[in-house]
N, C-alpha and C positions, 0 to 999 in steps of 0.2 A: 430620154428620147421624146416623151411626149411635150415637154417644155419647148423643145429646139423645133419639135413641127410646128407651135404653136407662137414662133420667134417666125420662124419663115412661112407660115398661111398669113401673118400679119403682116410681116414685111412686103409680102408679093402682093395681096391683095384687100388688105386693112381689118382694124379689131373687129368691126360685124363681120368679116366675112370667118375669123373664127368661129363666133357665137353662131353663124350658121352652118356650120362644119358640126359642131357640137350638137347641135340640133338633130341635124342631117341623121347623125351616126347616134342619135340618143345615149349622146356620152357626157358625164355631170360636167366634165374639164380642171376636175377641183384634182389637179397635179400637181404633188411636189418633186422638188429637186431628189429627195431622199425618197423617194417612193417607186413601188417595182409592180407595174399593171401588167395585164394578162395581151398576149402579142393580138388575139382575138382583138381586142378592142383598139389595138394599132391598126389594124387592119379595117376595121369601120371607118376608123378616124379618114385614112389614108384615101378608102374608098371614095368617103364623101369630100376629099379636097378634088379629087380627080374628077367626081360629078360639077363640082363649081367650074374648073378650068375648062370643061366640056371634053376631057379626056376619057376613055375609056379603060385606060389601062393605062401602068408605068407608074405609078405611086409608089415603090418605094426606091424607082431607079431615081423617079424625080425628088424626093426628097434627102437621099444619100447625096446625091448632087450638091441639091440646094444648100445643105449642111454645114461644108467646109466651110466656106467666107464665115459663117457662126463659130465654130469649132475654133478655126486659127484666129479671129480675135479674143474668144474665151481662153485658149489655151497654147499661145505664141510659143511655147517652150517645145513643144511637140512639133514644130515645125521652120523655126527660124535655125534648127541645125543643119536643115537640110536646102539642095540644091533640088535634089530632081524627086520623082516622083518614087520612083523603085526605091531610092537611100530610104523616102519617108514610110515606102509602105514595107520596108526589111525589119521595121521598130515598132510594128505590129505586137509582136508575142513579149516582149523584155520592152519594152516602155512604155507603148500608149496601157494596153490591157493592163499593165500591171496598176497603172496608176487611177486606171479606170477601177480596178475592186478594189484599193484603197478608198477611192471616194463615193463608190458605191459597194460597198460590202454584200456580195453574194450574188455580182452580178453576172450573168451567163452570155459570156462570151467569147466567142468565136475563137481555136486555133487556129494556126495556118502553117502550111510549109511552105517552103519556098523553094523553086528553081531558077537561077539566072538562067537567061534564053537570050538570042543576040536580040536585042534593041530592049531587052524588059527583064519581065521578070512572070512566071507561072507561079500563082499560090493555088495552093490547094485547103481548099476552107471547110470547115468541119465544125459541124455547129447541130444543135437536136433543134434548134429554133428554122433551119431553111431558110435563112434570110437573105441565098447569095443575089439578089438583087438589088437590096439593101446594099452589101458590099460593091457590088459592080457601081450604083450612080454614087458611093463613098469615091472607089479608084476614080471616075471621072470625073468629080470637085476637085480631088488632089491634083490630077494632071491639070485641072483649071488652074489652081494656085501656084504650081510651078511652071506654068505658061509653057504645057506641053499637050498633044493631041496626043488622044489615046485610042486603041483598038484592041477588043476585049471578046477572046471567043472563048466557049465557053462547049468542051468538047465532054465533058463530064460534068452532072449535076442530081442533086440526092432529089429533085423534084420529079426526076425521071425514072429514079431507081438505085441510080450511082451509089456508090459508099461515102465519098463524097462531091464539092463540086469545085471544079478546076476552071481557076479564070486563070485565061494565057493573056497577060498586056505587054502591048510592044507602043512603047512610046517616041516621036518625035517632035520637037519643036511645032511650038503650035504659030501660023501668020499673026502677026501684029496688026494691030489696025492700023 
C-alpha cells in the first residue's frame, strides 16, 4: 500500500511533492514491496497528502480511488474477466484476497459478504483495521474502470459502533465524454 500511494502522490503531483509528504508526516519512505507498516503511519502519510492538495479530509476515499488505474495495470488478470463493477467486486474473497496473501503473506485483509440489490450489489466489510473508506474510494476506481457511476451509502459502519460496515452500491452507466 505504501508503494501505490507513493506511485499516485507522484503521478498527481511529482517526486518532491513525495519527499515532502514524507517530510510532512516524518516518515523515512524506505518501503518495500514485501514490507508490512503499522496503518498509524498510513494515516500520517495520507494526512499530509491531503494537506498538499489543500484538502481537509477524504485521504483514504481519495487514494482508494486514485488506486485502480495502478492496480488494473499491475494486475490486468484481476480484472480483464470482468464486465461491470459488482462481477469484479463478487472476486473480492476467492480471487483478489487470496492472491493478495500469497504475495503478501500475513497480510490482514478485509472479508466481505455480499448481497445482490437491484442495480448493485451490498457488502458487508469486516476488517479489525476500519479501513471502510479505504474500500468505499477502492468501489469508486472500479466503477471508474468499468465506465459506470456509482452511489454508495453506508447505513452501517464499525466507526460508529456497528459490528461491521455495510456499503449498499448501486451502479449505472456512467456519461461519456
Amino acid at each position: 500500500m505504501f508503494n501505490l500511494l507513493e506511485s499516485l502522490v507522484v503521478a498527481d503531483h511529482g517526486e518532491t511533492a513525495w519527499d515532502a509528504v514524507l517530510e510532512t508526516a516524518n516518515a523515512s519512505g524506505a518501503y518495500t514491496s514485501l514490507g508490512n507498516y503499522p496503518d498509524a503511519e498510513l494515516a500520517q502519510l495520507l494526512e499530509a497528502v491531503m494537506a498538499l492538495r489543500g484538502e481537509a479530509s477524504g485521504g483514504y476515499r481519495w487514494f482508494g480511488r486514485g488506486s485502480i488505474p495502478f492496480l488494473a495495470r499491475r494486475y490486468p488478470v484481476f480484472f480483464t474477466p470482468h464486465t461491470t463493477t459488482t462481477q469484479f467486486l463478487l472476486t473480492l474473497n476467492d480471487i483478489i484476497h487470496t492472491e493478495v496473501r500469497k504475495i503478501y503473506p500475513g497480510a490482514d485483509v478485509p472479508v466481505f459478504d455480499f448481497e445482490l440489490v437491484p442495480g448493485g450489489v451490498a457488502l458487508g466489510y469486516h476488517s479489525q483495521r476500519r479501513l471502510c473508506q479505504l474500500g468505499s474510494g477502492l468501489i469508486e476506481g472500479a466503477a471508474d474502470h468499468f465506465h459506470e457511476r456509482v452511489t454508495i451509502e453506508q447505513p452501517e459502519c464499525m466507526l460508529r459502533g456497528d459490528v461491521k460496515c455495510l456499503l449498499v452500491c448501486t451502479f449505472d452507466i456512467a456519461a461519456t465524454k
